[in-house]
RODO-2510 file (C-alpha; in nm, 4 decimals, decimal comma):
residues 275
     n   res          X          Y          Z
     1     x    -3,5190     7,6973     7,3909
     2     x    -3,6175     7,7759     7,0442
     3     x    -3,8876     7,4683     6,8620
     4     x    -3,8863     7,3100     7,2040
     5     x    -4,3055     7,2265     7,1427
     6     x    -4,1906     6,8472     6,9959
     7     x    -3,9389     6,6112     6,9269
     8     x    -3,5445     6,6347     7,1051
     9     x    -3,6402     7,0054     7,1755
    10     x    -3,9217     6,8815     7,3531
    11     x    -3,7172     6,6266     7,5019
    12     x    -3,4324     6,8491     7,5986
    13     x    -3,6515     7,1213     7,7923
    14     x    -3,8140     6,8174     7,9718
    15     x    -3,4552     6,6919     8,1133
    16     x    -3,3845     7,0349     8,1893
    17     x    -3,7127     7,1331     8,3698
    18     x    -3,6497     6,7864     8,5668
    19     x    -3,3227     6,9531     8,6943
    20     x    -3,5236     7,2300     8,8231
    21     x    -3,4538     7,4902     8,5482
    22     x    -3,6426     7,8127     8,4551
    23     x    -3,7434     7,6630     8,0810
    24     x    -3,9027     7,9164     7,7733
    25     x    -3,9986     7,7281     7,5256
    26     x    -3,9532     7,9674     7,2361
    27     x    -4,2207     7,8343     6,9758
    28     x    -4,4252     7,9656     6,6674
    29     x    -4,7600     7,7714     6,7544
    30     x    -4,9254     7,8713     7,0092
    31     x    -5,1522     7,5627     7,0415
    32     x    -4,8796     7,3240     7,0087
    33     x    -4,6243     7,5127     7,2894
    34     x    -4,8789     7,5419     7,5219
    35     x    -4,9680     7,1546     7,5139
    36     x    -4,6123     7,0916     7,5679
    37     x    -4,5644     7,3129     7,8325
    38     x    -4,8928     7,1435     8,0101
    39     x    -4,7178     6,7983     7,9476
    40     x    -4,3471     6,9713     8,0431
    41     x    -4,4814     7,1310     8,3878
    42     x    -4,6891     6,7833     8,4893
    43     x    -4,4213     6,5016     8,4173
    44     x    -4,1549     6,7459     8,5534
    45     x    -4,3553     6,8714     8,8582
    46     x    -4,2086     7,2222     8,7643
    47     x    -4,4370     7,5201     8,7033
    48     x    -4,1536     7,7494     8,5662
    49     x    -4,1827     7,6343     8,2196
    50     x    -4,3286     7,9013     8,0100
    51     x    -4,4328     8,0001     7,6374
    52     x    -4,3192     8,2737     7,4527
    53     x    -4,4520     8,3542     7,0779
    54     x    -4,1659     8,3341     6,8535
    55     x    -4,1783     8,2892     6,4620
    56     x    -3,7499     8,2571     6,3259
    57     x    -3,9161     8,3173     5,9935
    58     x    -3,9939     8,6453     6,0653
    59     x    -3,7326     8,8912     6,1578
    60     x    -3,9700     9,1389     6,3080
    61     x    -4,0524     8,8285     6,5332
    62     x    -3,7229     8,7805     6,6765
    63     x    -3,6916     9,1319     6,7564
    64     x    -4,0045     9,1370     6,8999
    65     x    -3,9576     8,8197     7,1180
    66     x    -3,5937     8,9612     7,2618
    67     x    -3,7473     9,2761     7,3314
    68     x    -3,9801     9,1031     7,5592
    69     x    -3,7607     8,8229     7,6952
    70     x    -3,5123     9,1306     7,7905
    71     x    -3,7586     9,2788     7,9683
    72     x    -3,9593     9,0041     8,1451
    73     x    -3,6084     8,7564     8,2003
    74     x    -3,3118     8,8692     8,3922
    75     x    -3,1381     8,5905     8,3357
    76     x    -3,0387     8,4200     8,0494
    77     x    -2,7963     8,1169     8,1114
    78     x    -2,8130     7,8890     7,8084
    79     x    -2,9761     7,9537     7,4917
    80     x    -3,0394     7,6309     7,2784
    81     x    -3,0799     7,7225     6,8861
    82     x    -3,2840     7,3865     6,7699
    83     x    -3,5248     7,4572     6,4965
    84     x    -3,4495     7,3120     6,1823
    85     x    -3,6885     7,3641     5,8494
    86     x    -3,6527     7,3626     5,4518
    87     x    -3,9311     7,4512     5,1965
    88     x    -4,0653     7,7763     5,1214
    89     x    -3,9758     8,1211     5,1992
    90     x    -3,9978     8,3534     5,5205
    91     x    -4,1764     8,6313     5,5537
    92     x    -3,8145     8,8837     5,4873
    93     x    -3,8230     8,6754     5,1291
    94     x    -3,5412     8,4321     5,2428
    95     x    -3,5245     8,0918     5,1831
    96     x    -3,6582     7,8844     5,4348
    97     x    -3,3793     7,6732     5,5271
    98     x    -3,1315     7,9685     5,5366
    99     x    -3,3513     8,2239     5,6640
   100     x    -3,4613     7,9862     5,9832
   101     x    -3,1908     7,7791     6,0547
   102     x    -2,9163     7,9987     6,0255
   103     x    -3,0594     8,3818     6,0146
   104     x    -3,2988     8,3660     6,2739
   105     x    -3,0830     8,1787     6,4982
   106     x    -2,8419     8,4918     6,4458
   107     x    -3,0392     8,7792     6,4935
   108     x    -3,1806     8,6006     6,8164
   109     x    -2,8235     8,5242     6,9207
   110     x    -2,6737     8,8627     6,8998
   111     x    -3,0035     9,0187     7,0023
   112     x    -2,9633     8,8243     7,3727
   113     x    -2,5987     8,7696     7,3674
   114     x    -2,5366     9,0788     7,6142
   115     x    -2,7599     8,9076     7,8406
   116     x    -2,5704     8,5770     7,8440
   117     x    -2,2770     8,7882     7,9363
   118     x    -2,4401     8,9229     8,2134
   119     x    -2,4964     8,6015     8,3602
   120     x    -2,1473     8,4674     8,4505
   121     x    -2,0532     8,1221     8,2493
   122     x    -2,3284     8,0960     8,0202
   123     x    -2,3580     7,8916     7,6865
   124     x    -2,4856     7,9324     7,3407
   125     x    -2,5757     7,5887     7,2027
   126     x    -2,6923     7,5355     6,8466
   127     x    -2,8148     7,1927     6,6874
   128     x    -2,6554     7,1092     6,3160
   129     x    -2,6914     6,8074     6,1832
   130     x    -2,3820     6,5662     6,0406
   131     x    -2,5620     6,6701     5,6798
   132     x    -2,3469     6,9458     5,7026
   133     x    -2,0981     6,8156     5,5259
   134     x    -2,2298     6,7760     5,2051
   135     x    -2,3370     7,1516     5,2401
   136     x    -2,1573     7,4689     5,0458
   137     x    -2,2451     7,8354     5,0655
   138     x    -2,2885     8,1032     4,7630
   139     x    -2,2773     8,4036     4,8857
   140     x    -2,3316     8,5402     4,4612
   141     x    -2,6371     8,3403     4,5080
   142     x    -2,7677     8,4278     4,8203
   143     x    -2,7420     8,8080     4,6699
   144     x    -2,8781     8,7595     4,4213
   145     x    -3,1870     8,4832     4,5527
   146     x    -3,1810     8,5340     4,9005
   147     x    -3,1616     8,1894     4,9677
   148     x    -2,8694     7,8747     4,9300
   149     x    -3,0269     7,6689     4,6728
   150     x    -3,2169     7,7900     4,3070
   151     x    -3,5148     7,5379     4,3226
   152     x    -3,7598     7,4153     4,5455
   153     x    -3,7363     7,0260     4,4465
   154     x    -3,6948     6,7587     4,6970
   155     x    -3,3419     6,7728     4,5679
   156     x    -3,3196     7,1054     4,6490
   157     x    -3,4992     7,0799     4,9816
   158     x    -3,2280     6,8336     5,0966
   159     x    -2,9457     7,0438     4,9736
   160     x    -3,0705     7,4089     5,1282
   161     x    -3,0807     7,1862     5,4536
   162     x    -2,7242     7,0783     5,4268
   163     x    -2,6083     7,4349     5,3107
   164     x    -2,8040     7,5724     5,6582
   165     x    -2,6596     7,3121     5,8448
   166     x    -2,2874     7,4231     5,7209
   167     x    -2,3957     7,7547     5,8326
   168     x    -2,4933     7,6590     6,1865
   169     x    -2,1150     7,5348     6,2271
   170     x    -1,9483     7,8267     6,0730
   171     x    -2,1679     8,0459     6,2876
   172     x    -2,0666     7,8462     6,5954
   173     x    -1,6980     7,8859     6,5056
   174     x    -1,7452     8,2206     6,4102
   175     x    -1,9121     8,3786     6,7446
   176     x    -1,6579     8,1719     6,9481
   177     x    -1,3642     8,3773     6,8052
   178     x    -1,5475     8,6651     6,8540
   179     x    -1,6637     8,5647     7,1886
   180     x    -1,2904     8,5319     7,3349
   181     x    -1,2348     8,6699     7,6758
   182     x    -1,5517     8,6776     7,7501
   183     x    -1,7294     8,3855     7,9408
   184     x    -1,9790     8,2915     7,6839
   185     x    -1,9498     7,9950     7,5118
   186     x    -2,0734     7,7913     7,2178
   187     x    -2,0741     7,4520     7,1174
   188     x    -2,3127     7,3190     6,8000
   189     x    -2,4112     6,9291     6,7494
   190     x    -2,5319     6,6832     6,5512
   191     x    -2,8257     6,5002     6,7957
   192     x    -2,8243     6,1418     6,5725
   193     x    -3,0588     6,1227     6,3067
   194     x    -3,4055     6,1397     6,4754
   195     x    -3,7375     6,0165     6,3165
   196     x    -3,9697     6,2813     6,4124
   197     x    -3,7246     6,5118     6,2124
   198     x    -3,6528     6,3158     5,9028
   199     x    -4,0036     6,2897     5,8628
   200     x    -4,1027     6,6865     5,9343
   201     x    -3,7916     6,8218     5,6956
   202     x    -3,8264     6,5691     5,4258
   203     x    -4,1474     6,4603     5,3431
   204     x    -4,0957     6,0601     5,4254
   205     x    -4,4564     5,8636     5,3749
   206     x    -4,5889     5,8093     5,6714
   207     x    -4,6177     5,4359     5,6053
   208     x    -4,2706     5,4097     5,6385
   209     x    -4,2538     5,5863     5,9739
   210     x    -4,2614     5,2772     6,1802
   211     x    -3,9953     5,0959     5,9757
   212     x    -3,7734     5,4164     5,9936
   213     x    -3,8512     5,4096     6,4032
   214     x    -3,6650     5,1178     6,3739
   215     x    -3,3630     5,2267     6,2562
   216     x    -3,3877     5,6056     6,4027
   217     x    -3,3163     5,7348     6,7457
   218     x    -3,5913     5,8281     6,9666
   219     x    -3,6233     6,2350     7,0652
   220     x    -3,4864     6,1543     7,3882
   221     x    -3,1564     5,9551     7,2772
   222     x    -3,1372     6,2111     7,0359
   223     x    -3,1856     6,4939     7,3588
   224     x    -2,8454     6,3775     7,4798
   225     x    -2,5479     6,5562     7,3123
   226     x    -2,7447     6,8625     7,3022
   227     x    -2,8157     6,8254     7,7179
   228     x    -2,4362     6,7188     7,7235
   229     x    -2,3177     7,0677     7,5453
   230     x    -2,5328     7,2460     7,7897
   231     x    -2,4534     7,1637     8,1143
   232     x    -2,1606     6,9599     8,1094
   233     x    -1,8505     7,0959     8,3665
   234     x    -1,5105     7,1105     8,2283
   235     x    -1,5959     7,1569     7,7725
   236     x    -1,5069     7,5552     7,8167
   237     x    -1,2152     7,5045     7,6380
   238     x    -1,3960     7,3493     7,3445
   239     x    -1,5703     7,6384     7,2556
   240     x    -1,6872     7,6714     6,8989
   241     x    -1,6112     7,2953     6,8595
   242     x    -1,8480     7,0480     6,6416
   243     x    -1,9929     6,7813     6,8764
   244     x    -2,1586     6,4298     6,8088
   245     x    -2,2388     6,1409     7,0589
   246     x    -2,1533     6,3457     7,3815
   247     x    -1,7995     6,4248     7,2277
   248     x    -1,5815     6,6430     7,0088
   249     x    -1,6272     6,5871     6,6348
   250     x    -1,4066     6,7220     6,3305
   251     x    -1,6665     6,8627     6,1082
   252     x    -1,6064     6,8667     5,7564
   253     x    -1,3164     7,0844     5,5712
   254     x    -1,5727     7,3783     5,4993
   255     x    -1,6807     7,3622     5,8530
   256     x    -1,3060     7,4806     5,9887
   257     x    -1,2755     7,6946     5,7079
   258     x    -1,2640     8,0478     5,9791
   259     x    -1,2469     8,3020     5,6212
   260     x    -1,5791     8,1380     5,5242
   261     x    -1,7054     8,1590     5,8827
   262     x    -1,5659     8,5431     5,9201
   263     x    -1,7833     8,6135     5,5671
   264     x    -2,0505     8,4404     5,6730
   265     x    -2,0884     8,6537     5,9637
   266     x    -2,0571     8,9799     5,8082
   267     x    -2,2780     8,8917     5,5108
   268     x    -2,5818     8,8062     5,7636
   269     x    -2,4753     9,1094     5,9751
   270     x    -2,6043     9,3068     5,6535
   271     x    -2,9104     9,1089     5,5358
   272     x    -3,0084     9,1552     5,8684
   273     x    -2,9659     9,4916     5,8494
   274     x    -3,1185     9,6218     5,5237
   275     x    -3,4461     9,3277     5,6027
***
């Protein structure tokens, strides 16, 4: 469970550690991870919920953390994709937003996905975000900048987000067609718009947290479509889908667009590659 230190990721590998589950919380921070896997372990009463140092905005990082899950793990029976960032760059020279929430995610995917298919009906299951559809991809620009946006304004902040959240959907669609046959499967999600996140990804004053908390879901509401994609019996068919509020979603135009998704796919395939 990648960024499962705090908010619905938190949330979601405390539901799942309360059903008994083998839970690695995937996590950048060491500090941070291990607090939550002290609170995880003692409100769960299960001890198999571990840390494992993993940094999506470093590529050498994701290699480094598959090489040891793949050696330490022998089983791998859902994989949750749930960080979400904006600002800045990673340490390959990528844009933040595109280089964590949608390269990282795909290096780490392909990098365990022979795993999952060792392990009979397993899942991949990657949180979007609704935002998605006021996202677009340049692929002359991500040449050319590495990156989905040209600025580093709040504007452009917002907008990278979007564009990475159109590329978590497109990568869903994308590894379900090319996951056909097989009994992998992959759903992505928007979780409801959650406080803790609106205030990490764009900078809203904390004075106006606990008017937002108002309006906001908590992490655990917001926990519940991504638990629903993970474990619920009979959505197989549904692979690749868009889901929202514990049920299937059309995502926007761009999101169904399979050329864009097919592209998509091959240009990461190289810029994770020659990175």
């Amino acid at each position: 469970l990648k960024r499962g230190n705090c908010g619905i990721g938190k949330s979601t590998a405390l539901d799942l550690a309360k059903r008994g589950a083998r839970v690695i919380l995937a996590c950048r921070d060491k500090r941070r991870a291990e607090a939550a896997v002290y609170d995880i372990r003692t409100e769960s009463g299960n001890n198999q919920v571990v840390f494992m140092q993993l940094d999506l905005a470093s590529l050498e990082s994701v290699c480094r953390f598959a090489e040891t899950f793949l050696k330490t793990e022998p089983r791998l029976d859902i994989l949750i994709n749930n960080a979400g960032t904006c600002s800045g760059r990673t340490k390959d020279g990528f844009g933040m937003a595109f280089g964590v929430n949608h390269l990282g995610h795909f290096l780490l995917t392909k990098l365990l996905l022979e795993r999952l298919q060792q392990c009979g009906s397993s899942r991949v299951v990657t949180v979007a975000a609704r935002l998605h559809c006021f996202g677009s991809i340049d692929f002359p620009l991500i040449d050319s900048e590495k990156d989905l946006v040209t600025g580093q304004s709040m504007c452009h902040t917002f907008k990278a987000y979007c564009n990475s959240k159109l590329c978590n959907v497109l990568f869903t669609r994308e590894l379900s067609n090319r996951l056909e046959g097989t009994n992998v499967t992959c759903y992505c999600l928007h979780p409801g718009v959650i406080h803790t996140s609106l205030c990490r990804n764009f900078g809203l004053p904390h004075l106006l947290t606990p008017i937002a908390k108002l309006f906001l879901l908590d992490p655990n509401m917001g926990s519940q479509t991504t638990l629903y994609c993970a474990l619920c019996e009979g959505i197989e068919p549904f692979s690749g889908r868009y889901f929202a509020n514990c049920s299937v979603q059309q995502p926007s135009v761009k999101g169904q667009d399979d050329a864009l998704a097919q592209k998509l796919w091959e240009v990461s395939e190289r810029l994770i590659s020659t990175s």
